[in-house]
N, CA, C and O atoms as a MOPAC input file, in Angstrom:
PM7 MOZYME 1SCF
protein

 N      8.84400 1    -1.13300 1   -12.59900 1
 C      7.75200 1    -1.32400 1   -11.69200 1
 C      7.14100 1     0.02800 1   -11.35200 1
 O      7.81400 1     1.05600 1   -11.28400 1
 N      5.88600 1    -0.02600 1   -11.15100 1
 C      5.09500 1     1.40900 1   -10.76000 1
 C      4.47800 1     1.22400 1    -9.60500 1
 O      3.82500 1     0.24300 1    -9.25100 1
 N      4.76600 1     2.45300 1    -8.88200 1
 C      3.83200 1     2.47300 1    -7.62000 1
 C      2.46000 1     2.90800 1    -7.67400 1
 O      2.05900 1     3.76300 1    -8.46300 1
 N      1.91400 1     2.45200 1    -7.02600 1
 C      0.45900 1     2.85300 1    -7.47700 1
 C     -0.11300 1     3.50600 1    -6.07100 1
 O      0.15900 1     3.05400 1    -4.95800 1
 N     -1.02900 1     4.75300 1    -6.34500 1
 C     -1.53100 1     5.69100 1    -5.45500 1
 C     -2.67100 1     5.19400 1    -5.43700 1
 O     -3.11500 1     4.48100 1    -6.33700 1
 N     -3.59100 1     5.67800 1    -3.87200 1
 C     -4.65800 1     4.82800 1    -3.15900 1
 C     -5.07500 1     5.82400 1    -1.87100 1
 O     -4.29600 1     6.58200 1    -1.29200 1
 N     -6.39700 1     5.64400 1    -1.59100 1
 C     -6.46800 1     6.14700 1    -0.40400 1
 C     -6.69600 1     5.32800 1     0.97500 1
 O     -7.60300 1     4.52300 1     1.18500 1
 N     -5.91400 1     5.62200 1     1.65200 1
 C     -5.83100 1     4.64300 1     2.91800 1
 C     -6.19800 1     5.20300 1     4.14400 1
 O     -5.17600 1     5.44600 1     4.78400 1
 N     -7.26700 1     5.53100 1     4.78300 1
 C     -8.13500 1     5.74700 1     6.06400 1
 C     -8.41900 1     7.27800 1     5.85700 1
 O     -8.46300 1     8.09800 1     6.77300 1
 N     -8.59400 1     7.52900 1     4.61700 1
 C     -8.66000 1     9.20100 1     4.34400 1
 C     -8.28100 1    10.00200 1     3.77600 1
 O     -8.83500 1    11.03400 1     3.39700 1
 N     -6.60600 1     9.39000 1     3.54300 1
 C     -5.52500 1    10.03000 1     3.09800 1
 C     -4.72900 1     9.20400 1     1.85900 1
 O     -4.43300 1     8.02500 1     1.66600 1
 N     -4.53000 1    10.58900 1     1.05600 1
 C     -3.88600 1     9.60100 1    -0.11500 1
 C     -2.48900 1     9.26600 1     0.54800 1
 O     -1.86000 1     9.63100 1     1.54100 1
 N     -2.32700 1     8.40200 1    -0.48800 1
 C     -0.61700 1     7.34500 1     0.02800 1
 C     -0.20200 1     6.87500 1    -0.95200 1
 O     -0.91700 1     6.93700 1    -1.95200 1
 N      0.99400 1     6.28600 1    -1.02300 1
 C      1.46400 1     5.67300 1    -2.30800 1
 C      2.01400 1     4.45800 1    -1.32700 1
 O      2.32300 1     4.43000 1    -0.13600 1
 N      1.98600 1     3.20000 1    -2.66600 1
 C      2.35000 1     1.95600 1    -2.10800 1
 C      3.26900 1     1.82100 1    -3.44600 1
 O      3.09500 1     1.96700 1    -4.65600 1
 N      4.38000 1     1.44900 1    -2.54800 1
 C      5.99900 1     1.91300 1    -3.84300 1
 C      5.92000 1    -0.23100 1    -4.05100 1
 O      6.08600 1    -0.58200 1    -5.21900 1
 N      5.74300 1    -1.16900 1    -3.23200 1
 C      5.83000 1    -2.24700 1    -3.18500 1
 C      4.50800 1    -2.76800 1    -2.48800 1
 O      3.71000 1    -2.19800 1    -1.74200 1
 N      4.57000 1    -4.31300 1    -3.09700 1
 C      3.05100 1    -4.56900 1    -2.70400 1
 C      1.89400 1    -5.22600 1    -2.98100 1
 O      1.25000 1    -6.06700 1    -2.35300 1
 N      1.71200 1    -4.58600 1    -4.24700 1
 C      0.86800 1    -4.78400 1    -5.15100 1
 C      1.24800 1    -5.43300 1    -6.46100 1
 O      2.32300 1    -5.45400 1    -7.06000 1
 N     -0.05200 1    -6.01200 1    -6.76700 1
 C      0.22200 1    -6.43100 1    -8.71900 1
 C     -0.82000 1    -6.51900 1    -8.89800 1
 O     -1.64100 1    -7.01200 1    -8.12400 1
 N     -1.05100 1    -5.99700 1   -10.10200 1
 C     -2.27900 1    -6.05000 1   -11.22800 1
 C     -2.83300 1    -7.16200 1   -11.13100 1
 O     -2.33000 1    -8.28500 1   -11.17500 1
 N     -4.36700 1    -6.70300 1   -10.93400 1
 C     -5.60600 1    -7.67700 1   -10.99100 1
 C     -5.83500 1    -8.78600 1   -11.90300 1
 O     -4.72500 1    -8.68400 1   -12.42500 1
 N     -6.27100 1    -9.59500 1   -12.41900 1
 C     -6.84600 1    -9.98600 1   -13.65600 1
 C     -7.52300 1    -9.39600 1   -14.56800 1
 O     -7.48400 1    -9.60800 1   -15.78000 1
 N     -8.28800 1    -8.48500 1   -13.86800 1
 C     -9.20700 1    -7.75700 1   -14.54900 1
 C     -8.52300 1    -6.72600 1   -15.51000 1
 O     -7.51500 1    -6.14300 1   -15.11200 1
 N     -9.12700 1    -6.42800 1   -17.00500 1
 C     -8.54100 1    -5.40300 1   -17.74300 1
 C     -8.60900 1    -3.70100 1   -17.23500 1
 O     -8.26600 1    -2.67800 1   -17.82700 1
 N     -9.33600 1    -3.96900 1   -15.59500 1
 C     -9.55800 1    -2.40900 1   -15.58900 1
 C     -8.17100 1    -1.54500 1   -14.66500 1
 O     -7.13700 1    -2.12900 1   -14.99000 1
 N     -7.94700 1    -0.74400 1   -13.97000 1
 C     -7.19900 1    -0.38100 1   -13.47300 1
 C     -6.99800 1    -0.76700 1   -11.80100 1
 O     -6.25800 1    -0.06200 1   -11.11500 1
 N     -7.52000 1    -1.62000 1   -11.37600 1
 C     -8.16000 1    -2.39600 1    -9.89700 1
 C     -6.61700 1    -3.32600 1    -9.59600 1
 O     -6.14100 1    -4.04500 1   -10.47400 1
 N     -6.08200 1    -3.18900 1    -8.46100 1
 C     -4.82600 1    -4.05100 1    -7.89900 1
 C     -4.99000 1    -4.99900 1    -7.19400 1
 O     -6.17600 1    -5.23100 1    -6.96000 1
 N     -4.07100 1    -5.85300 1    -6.61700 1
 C     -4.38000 1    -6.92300 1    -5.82300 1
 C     -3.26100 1    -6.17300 1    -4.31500 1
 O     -2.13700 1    -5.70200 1    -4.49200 1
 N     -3.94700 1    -6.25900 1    -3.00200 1
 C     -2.63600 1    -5.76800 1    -2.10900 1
 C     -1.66200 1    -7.18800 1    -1.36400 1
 O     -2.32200 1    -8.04600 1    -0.77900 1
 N     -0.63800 1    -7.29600 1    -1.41000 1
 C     -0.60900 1    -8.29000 1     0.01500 1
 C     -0.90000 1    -7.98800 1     1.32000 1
 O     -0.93700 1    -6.75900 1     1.36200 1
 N     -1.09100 1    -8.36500 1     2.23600 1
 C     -1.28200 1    -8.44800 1     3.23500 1
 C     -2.12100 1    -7.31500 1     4.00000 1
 O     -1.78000 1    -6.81800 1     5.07400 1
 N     -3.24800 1    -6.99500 1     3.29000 1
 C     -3.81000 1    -5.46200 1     3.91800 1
 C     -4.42500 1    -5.22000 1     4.53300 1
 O     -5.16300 1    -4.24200 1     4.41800 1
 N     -4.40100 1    -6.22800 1     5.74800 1
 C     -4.52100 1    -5.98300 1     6.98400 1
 C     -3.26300 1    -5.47600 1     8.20700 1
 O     -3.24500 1    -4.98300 1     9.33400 1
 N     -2.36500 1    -5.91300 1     7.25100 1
 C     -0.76000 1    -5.22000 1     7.64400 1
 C     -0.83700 1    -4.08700 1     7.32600 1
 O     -0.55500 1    -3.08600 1     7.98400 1
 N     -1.20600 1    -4.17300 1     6.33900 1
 C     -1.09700 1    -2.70000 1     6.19300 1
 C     -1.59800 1    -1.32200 1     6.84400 1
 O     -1.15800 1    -0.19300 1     7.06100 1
 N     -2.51400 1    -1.90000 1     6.99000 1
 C     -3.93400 1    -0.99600 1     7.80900 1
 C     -3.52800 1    -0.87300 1     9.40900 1
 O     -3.54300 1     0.15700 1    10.08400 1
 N     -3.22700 1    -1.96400 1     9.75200 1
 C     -2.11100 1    -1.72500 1    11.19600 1
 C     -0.97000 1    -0.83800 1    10.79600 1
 O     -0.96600 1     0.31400 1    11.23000 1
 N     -0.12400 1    -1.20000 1    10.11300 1
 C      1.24400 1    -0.04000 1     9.68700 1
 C      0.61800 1     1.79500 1     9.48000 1
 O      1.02400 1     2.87500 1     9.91100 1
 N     -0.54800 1     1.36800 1     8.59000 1
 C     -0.95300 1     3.00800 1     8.38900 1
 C     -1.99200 1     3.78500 1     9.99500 1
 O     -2.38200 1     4.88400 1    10.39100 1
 N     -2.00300 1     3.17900 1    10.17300 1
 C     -2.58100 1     3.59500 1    11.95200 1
 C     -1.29100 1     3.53100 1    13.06400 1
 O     -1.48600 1     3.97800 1    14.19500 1
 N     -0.05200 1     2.99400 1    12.72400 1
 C      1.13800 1     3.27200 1    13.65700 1
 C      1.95400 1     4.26000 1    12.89500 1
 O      2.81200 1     4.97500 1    13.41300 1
 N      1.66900 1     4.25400 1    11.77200 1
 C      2.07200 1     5.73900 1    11.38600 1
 C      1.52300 1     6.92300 1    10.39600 1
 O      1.74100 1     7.10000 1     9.19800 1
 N      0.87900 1     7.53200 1    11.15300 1
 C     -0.52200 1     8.14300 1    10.47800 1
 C      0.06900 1     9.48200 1     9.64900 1
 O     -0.65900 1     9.97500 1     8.78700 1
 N      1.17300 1     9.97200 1     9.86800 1
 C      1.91100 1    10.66500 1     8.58900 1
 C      2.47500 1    10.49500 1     7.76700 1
 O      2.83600 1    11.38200 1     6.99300 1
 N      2.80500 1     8.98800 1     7.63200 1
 C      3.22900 1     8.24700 1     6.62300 1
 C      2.61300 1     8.75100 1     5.35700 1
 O      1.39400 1     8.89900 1     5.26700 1
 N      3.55500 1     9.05500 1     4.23800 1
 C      2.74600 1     9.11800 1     2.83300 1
 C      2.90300 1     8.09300 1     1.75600 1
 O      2.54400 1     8.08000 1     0.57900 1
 N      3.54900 1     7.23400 1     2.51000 1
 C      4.23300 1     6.04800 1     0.88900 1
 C      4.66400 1     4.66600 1     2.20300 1
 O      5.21900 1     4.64200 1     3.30200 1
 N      4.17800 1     3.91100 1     1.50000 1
 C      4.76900 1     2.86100 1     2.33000 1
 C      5.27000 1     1.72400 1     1.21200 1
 O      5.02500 1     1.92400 1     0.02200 1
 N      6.11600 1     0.29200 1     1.72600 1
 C      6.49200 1    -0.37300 1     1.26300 1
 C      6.61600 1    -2.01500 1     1.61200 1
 O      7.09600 1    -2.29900 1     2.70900 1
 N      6.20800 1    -3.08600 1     0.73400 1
 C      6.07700 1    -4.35000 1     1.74200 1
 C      7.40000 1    -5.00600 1     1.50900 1
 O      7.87300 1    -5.14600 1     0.38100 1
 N      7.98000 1    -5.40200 1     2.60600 1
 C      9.41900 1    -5.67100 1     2.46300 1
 C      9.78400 1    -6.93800 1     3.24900 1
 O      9.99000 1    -6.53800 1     4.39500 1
 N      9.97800 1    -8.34600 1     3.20300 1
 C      9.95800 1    -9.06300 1     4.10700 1
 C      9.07400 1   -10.16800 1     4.86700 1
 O      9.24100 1   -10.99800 1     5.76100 1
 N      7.58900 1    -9.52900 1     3.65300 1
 C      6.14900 1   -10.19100 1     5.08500 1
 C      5.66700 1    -9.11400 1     5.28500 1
 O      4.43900 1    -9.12200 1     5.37300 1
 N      6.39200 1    -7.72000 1     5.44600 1
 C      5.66500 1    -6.59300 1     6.66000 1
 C      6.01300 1    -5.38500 1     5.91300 1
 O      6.94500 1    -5.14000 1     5.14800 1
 N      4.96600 1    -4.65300 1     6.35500 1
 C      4.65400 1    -3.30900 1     5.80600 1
 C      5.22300 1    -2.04100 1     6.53500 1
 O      4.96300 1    -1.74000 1     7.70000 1
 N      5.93700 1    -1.42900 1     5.78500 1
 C      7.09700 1    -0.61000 1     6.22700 1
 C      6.63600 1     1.03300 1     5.79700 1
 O      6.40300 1     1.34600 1     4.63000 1
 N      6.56100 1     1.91100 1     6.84800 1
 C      6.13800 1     3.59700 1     6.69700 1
 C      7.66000 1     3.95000 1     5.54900 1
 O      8.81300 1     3.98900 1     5.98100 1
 N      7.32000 1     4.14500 1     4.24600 1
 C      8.82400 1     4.93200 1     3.63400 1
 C      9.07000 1     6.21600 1     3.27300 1
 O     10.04000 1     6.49400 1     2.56800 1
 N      8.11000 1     7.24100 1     3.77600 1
 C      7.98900 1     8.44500 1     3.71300 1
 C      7.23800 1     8.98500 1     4.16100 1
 O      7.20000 1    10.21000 1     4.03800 1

């Protein structure tokens, strides 16, 4: 599995869990829940990698 890098409110980040490939042949992902996410990356704004674990989006570095 690969994590795939993204920028999230400014800042690059990596999402280690999460995601899966689009339909599309281009390089474009699908997220779960990324409005969780977007709450998780605003409660932790030094976060550089996060992970979805459970339902919920977890700061992992």
């Amino acid at each position: 599995m690969e994590s795939v890098r993204t920028i999230l409110l400014g800042k690059r980040v990596i999402l280690l869990t999460g995601t899966r490939a689009s339909r599309k042949k281009d390089t474009s992902f699908e997220v779960e829940s990324p409005e969780k996410l977007l709450e998780t990356a605003r409660r932790n704004p030094d976060a550089v990698a996060f992970g979805f674990v459970s339902g919920s989006w977890v700061a992992a570095a």
